[in-house]
Every structure is written in C-alpha cells, then in structure tokens.
N, C-alpha and C positions, 0 to 999 in steps of 0.2 A: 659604769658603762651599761651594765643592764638597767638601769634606771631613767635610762637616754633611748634605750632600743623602742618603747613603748612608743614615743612618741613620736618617732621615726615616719610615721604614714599620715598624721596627725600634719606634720611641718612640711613635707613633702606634695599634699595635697592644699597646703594654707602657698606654696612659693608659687607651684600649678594655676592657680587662678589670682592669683598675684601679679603674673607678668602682661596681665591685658584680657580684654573683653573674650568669652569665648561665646564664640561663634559659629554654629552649626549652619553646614552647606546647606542651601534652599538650593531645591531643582529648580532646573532651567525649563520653564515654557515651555513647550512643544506646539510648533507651528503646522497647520495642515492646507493645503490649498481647496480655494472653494471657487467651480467652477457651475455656469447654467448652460445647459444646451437649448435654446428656442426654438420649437418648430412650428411650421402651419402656414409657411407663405408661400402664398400662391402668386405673388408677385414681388418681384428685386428690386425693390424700391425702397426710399426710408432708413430709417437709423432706429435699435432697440436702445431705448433710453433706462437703465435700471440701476437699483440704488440698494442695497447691501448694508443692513442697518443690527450690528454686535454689541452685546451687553454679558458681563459676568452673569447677571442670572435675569429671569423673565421678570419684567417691570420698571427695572433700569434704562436709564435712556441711554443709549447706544450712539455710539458715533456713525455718524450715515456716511457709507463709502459709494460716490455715482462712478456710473462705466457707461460707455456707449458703441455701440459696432454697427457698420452700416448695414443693410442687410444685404447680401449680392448674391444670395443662393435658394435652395432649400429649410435651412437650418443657420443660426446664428448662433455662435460662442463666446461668452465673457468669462472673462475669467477674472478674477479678484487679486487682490494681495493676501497671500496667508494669514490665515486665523489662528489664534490660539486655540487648542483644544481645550474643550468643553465649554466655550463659549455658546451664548443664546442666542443667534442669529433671524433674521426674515429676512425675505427680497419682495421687490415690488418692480414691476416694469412694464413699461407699453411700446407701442410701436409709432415712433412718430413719422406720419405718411406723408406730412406737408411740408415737414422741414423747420417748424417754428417752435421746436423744444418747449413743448407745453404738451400736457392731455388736452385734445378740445373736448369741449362736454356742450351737446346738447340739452333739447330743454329738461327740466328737470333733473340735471345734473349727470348724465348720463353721458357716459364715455362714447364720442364718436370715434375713437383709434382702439384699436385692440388695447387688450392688456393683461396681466398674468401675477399671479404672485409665488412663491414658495409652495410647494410641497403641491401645485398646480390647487390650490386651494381656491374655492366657488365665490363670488362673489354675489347675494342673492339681496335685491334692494339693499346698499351699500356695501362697502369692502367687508369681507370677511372677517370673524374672527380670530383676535391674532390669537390664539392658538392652536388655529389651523393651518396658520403659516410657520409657525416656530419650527425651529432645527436646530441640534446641538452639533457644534465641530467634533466629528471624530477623528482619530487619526486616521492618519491615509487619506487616500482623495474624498473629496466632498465633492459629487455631483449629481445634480439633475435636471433629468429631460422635464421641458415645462414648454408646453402646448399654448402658445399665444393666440386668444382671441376676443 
C-alpha cells in the first residue's frame, strides 16, 4: 500500500485531464455605447448623414456603421449600436441640405454642406489626419459634442 500512495497524485492528476479539453473561461466583451451630439444649425432643415467606422486596433479596416437624424432643432443626436471596449473607432459626417445623400463638393473638391469629424478634428486642404480622429471605446458612455460646419 505504501508503494501505491506515491503515485496517488501522479493518476489523479493523469484521470483530471483525461476526461476532456480543459478549458479556461475567456471574459465576456464589454460593450459601451457611443453617442455624437451635433451642433451649429442655424437652420431646421436637412438630415446628418454620419458613419462610425471600429477596428480592434488603428490600421485595421473597420466595419463602417451609417446613421442618419434629420435635423429639427438646435442640436442633433445619433447614437450608434454599442461598442466593444477598447475598440479603435472614427466618425465622419455632414449635413445634407438638399436632400440627395451625397457630400456636394464644389470646384476643387471642396465641400459645399458642412461637415465634421471625431474628436471635432480640422480638416485643412483635405480630411484630416486620422489620428486626429481616432478614439478608443471606454467603458461607460462614449460621447461627443462635434460642432458641424
């Protein structure tokens, strides 16, 4: 018997991963909502056209989510489908005045409708760079006020 005791932890840890895969619990995702607030119109007209574009990390291309709210106020609200947290996010949006869901661009390519992007980031001779738009999902609310013009 004492020549059996030995081996006792030995067979007990060989039966333990004998009876199937082990598998250690992965956490679950954590999702955050991600919301823009629009302001600067001075008139109630038009619809904010904008698009919400997530990637695990920056350089990945990202699934592009569009939203659109007309505008009937002072201020416009979209609000998105939740994010996973720590996601690499941008937004992009304009205001479409005429109704025909397009940016028009004058000559030289030059936005005739307002337009705005994340982190109210400048667009100065073409769109800004993106990492002046980038945002990480935190948890809790994600939002921000972005000045359209």
């Amino acid at each position: 018997m004492r020549d059996l005791f030995p081996l006792f932890p030995v067979a007990a840890i060989t039966l333990f991963f004998a009876t199937g895969p082990f598998v250690l619990a992965s956490p679950t995702s954590t999702l955050a909502p991600v919301q823009f607030v629009f302001t600067g119109f001075k008139k109630q007209a038009g619809q904010v056209m904008a698009q919400l574009s997530c990637a695990e990390k920056p350089g990945d291309k990202g699934r592009l989510i569009p939203a659109l709210a007309d505008v009937r106020g002072p201020q416009v609200v979209i609000r998105f489908p939740d994010q996973r947290v720590g996601q690499v996010c941008t937004m992009r949006a304009f205001r479409d005045e005429n109704g025909n869901q397009q940016l028009d661009m004058g000559p030289f390519g030059i936005p005739k409708e307002p337009f705005a992007f994340s982190n109210n980031a400048v667009a100065t001779l073409g769109p800004p760079k993106p990492e002046a738009t980038r945002f990480v999902i935190q948890s809790g609310q994600n939002s921000q006020t972005i000045l359209i013009k």
